[in-house]
C-alpha positions in Angstrom: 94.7 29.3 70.0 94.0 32.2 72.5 97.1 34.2 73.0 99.2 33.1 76.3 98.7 36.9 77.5 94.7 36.5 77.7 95.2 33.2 79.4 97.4 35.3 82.1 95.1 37.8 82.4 92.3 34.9 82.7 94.3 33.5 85.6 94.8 36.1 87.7 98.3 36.8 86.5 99.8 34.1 88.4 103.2 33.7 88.6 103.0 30.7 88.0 101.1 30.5 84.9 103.6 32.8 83.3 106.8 30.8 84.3 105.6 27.2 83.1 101.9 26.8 81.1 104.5 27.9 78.4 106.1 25.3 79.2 104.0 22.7 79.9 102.7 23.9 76.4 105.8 23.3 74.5 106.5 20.0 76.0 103.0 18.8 75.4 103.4 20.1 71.4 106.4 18.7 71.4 105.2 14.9 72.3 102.8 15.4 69.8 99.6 15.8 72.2 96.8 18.0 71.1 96.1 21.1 73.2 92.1 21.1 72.9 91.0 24.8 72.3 94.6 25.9 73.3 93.5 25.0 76.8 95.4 23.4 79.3 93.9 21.1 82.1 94.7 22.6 85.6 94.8 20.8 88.8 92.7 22.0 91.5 93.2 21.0 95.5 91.1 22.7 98.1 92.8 23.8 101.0 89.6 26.1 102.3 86.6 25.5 103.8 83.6 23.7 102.3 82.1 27.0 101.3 84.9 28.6 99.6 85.3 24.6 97.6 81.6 25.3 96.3 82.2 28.7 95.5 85.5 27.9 93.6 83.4 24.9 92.1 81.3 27.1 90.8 83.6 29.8 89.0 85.0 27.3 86.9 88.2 29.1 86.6 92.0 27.4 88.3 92.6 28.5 91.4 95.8 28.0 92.7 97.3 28.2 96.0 100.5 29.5 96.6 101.5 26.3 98.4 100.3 24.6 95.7 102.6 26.4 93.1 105.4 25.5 95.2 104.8 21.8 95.0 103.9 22.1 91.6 107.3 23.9 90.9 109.2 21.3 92.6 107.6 18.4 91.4 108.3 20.1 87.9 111.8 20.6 88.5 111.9 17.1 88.7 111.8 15.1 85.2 110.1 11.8 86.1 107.3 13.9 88.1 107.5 16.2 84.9 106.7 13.4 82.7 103.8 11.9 85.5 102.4 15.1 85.3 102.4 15.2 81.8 100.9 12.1 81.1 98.5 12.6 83.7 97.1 15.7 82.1 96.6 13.9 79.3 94.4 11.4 80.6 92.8 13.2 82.1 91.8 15.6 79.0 88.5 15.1 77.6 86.7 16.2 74.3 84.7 19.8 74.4 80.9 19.7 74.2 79.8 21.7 71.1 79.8 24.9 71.0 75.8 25.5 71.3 76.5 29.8 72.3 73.3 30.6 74.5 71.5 27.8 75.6 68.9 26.1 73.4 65.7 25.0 74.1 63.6 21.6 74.0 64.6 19.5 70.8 67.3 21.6 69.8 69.1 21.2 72.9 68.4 17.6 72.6 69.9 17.1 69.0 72.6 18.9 70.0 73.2 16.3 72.8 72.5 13.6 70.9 75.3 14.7 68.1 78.0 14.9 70.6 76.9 11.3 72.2 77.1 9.5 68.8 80.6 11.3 68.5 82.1 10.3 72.2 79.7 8.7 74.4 82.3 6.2 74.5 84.6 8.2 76.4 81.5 9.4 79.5 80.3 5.9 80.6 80.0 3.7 82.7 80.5 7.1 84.7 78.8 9.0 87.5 76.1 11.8 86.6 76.0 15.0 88.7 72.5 15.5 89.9 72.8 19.2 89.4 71.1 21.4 87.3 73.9 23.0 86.6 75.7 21.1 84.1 74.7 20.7 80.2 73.0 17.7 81.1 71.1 18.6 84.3 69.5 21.0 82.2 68.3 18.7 79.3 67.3 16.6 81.6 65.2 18.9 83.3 63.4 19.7 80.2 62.5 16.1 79.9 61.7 15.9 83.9 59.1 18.8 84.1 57.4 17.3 80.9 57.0 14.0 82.6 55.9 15.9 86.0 53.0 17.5 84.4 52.0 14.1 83.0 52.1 12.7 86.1 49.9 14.7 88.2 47.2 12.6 89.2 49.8 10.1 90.6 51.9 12.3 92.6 48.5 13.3 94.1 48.1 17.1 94.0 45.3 18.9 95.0 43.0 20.8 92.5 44.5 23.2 90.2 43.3 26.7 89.4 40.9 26.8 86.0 42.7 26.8 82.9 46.8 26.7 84.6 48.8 27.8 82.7 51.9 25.4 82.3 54.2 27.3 84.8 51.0 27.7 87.2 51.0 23.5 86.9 54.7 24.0 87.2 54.5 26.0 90.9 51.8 24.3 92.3 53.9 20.9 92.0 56.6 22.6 93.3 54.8 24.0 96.3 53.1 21.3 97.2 56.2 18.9 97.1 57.8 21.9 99.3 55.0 21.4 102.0 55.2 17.5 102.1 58.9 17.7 102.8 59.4 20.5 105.5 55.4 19.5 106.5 55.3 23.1 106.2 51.3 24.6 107.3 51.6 27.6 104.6 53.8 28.6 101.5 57.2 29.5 101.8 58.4 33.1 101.4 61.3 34.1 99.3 63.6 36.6 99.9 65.1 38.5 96.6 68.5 40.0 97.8 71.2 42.0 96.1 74.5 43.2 97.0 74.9 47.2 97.1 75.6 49.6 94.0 76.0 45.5 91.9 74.5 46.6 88.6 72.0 43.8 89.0 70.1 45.6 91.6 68.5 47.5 88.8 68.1 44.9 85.9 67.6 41.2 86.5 66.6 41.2 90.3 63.4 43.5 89.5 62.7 41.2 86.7 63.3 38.0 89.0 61.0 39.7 91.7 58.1 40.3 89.1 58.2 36.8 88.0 57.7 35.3 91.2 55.4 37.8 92.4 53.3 36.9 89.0 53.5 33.4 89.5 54.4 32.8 92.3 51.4 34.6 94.3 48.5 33.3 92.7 50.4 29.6 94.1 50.5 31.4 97.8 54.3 31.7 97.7 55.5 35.5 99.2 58.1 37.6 98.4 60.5 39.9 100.1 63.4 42.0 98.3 66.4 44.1 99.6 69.5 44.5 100.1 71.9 42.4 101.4 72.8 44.4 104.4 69.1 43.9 105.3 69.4 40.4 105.5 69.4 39.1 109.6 69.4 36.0 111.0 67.4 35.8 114.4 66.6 33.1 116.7 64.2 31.4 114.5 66.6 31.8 111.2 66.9 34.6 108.6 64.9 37.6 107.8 64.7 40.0 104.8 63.7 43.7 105.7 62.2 42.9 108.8 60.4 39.8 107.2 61.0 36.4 107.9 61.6 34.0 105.1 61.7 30.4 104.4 64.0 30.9 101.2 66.7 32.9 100.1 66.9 33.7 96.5 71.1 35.2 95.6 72.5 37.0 93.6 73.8 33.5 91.6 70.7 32.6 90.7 69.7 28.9 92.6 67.4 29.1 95.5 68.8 28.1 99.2 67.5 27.3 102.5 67.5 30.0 104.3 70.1 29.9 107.4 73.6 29.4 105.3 76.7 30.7 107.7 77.9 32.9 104.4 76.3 33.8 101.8 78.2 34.4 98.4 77.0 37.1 95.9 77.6 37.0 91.8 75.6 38.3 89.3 72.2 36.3 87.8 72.6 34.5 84.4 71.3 36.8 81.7 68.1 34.8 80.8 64.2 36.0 80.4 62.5 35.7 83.1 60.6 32.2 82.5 64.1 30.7 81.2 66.0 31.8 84.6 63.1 29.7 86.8 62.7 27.2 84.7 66.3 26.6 83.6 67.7 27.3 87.1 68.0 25.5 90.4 64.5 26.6 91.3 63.4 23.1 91.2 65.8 21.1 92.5 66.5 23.0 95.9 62.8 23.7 96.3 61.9 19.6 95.4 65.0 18.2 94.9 67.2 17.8 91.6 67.9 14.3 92.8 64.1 13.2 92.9 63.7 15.0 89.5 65.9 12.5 88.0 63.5 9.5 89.2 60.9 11.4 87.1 62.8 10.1 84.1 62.9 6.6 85.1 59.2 6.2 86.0 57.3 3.3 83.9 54.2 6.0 83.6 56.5 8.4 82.1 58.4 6.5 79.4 55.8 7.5 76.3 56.3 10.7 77.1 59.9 10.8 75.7 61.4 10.4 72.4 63.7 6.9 71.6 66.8 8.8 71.6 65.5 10.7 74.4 65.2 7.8 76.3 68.6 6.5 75.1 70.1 9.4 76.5 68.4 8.6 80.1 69.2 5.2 79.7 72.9 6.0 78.8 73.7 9.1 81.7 71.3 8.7 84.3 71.4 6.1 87.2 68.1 4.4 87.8 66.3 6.3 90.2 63.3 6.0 92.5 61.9 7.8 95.2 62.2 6.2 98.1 59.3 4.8 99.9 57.4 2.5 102.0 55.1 0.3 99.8 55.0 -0.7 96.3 57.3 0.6 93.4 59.4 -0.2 90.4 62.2 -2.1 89.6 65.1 -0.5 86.8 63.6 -3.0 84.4 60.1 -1.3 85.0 58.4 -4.5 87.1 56.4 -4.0 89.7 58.0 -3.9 92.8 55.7 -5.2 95.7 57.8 -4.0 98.8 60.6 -1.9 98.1 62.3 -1.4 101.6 62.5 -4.7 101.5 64.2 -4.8 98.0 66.3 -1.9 98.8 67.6 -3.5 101.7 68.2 -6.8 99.9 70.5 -4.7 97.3 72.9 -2.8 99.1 75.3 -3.9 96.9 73.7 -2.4 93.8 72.5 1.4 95.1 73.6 4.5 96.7 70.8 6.2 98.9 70.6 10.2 98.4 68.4 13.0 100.4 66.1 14.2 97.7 67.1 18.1 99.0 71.3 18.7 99.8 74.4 19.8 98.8 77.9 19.0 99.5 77.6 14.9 99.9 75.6 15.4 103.5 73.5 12.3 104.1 74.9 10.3 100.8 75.0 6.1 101.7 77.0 4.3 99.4 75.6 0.6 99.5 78.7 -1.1 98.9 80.5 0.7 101.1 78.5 0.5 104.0 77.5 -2.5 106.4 74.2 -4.3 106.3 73.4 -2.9 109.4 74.3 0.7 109.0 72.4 0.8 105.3 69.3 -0.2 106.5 69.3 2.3 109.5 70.3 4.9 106.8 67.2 3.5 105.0 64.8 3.3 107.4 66.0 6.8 108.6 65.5 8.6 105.0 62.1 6.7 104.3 59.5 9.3 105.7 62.6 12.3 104.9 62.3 12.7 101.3 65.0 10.4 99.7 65.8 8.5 96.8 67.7 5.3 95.5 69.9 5.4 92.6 72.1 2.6 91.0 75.8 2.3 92.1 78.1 3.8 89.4 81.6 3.0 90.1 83.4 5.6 89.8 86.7 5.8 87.2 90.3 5.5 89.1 93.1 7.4 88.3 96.3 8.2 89.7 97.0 11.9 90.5 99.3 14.4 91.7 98.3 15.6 95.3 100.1 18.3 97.3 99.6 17.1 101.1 99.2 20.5 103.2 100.7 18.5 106.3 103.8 17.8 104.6 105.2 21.0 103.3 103.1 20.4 100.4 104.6 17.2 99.1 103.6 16.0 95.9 103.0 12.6 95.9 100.9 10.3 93.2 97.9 8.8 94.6 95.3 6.5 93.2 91.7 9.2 93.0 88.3 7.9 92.2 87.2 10.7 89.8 83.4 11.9 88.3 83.6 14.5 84.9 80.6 16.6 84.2 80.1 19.4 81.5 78.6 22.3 83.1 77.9 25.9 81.9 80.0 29.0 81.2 77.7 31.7 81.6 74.9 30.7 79.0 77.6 28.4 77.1 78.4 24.7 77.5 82.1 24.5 78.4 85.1 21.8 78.9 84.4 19.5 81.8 84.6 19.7 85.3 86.0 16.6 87.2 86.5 15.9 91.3 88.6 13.6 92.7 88.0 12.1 96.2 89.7 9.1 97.8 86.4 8.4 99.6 83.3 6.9 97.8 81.5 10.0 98.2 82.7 12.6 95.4 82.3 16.2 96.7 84.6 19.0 97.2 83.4 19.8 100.6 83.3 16.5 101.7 86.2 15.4 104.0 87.2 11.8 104.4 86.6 9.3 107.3 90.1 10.0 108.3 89.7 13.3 107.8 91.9 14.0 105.2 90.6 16.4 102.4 88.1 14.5 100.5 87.3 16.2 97.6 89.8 18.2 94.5 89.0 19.8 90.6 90.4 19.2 87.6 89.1 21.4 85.5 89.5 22.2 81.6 89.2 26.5 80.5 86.3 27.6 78.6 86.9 29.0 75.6 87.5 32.7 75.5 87.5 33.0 79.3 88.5 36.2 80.3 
């Protein structure tokens, strides 16, 4: 067990943390509950905007407001809230992935995965995947998706390659040509490279990064522009990087955005080679969407191209998907599918419709809780944009503490509908990260229809945090 100190230290050095995780501790050893990794499930409410919620999302440490260590106090001084609380933390702790260190690669990764499914895949589904490439499984199942993209070249209908590509020249022509056919944009896009002043990564990864694209990247036509962040404007017709406009913005966190974000948050790049930081990273899924990547696993032309317990693992995680679109496709079973507007329309009931590029739950139709009417506006709306259909997961209920800003912070138990995903620690697979919404749509920066904070964390520590 880490010592209690380092977990302080982790924390911040919250008050809070000091007066009760010992206690919390000692109560939950003394009924007898197992502290997994000497780590303590924290509950996380978002009282900020939608753009501090991601960035908090993405930290992966407990963040605690101080109004939310009063309620929390309160509600502990209390001893039927204490025991709630306890018993709540308890279900909602969940068994830690393996300890894989850095990240593997191909099979490896896959074995690994497939170990820790025979071991407690009975404790992740039915569930909800996060269509993030992220998490642990986002990036297993990228692997599989970018196998099953160059396989299906001729279908998706991209123009000539170069002679001889290499694979990540077949990788960035996909990419750039599924980047023109969803912004209809005449010419490729140009990324900016940006890094915050005197950050150490200025001189290390970010020259790297630039080199990389710039050797792949230009022989594709895509452009790139570096400096520093103080260099980055935003005009009238969006941002620009040392004078130079730019369709793309690559941070200091690694993923790729759309140029024209109100803030831009800064961290340092994952410590990966070159290749693995592109191919490993959000590169894909903001420049062709993660969401669409997914459908690459479920298409019938694709199937031989994967393993059996590959395709167990697909099968078992990952929603049907399927771009959407106006003429024939495929059905989840694989069948032909003659019309498939008309078939999506026909199953509201059974599928959630999802922009192929976003963040934060924008654009997101969930069938069943949606009119007729309104779902097939939504779909013919998103037909021509770029989306895709995915089976309806329902999501798991479970009652929670939550602190209500509007009432001096009372703590009140309310029925959540909650997701849990593992994600990464740096180049380690961690605990899991769940949200909690009371709205169908699970996203931290997503507010409800009655606008009530839609989205919360509860999160797990990674091991040596700190």
């Amino acid at each position: 067990m880490i010592p209690i100190d380092e977990r302080i230290e982790a924390l911040g050095g919250s008050r809070f943390v000091r007066e009760y995780q010992p206690v919390w501790e000692a109560e939950l050893r003394d009924s007898g509950f197992r502290l997994g990794n000497g780590r303590l499930p924290v509950f996380m409410t978002v009282d900020e905007t939608p753009r501090s919620a991601e960035r908090l999302a993405h930290t992966h440490l407990p963040y605690l407001t101080g109004a939310l260590h009063k309620a929390l106090a309160r509600s502990m001084a209390d001893p039927v809230s204490r025991i709630r609380i306890m018993e709540s933390l308890q279900n909602a702790q969940v068994v830690r992935l393996l300890d894989v260190g850095r990240l593997p690669r191909g099979d490896d990764l896959m074995g690994r995965y497939d170990t820790f499914l025979q071991r407690h895949g009975d404790q992740l589904v039915p569930r909800v995947i996060e269509a993030n490439f992220n998490n642990v499984e986002g990036s297993l199942f990228q692997h599989l998706a970018i196998r099953g993209v160059r396989a299906l070249a001729d279908e998706l209908g991209l123009p000539p390659l170069p002679a001889s590509p290499t694979p990540l020249e077949q990788l960035w022509h996909w990419m750039l040509s599924r980047y023109r056919a969803y912004r209809t944009a005449p010419a490729a896009p140009t990324i900016g490279i940006t890094w915050d002043q005197g950050n150490i990564v200025k001189d290390i990864e970010l020259p790297a990064a630039a080199d990389w694209f710039r050797r792949w990247g230009n022989p594709m036509g895509i452009n790139v522009v570096t400096g520093d962040v103080h260099e980055l404007e935003r005009g009238s017709h969006g941002w620009a990087l040392s004078g130079r406009p730019i369709d793309l913005l690559w941070k200091n966190t690694g993923p790729l955005y759309p140029a024209g974000l109100d803030q831009l948050p800064f961290a340092e790049l994952p410590r990966t080679d070159p290749e693995e930081l592109v191919v490993l990273s959000d590169i894909v899924g903001r420049l062709l969407g993660s969401k669409w990547l997914l459908g690459v696993l479920w298409n019938p032309a694709a199937q031989g191209l994967f393993s059996p317990r590959e395709l167990a693992a697909i099968h078992m995680l990952v929603p049907w998907t399927a771009e959407l679109r106006d003429g024939p496709s495929h059905r989840p079973d694989g069948s032909v599918l003659p019309d498939m507007l008309s078939w999506v329309s026909q199953n509201r009931n059974d599928l959630v419709l999802k922009p192929s590029i976003g963040s934060h739950g924008d654009g997101v139709v969930v069938g069943p809780a949606t009119t007729q009417a309104d779902w097939d506006a939504a779909v013919n709306n998103a037909a021509p944009r770029g989306s895709i259909v995915m089976a309806y997961v329902a999501p798991e209920e479970m009652e929670l503490p939550i602190a209500d800003p509007g009432d001096d912070w009372h703590m009140s138990w309310v029925t959540e509908l909650v997701d849990c995903n593992f994600y990464m620690y740096g180049n380690r697979v961690g605990p899991p990260l769940r949200r909690a919404a009371s709205g169908p749509i699970l996203n931290v920066a997503k507010d409800t229809t009655d606008g009530r904070p839609g989205g919360g964390l509860l999160i797990s520590l990674p091991e040596g945090t700190g």
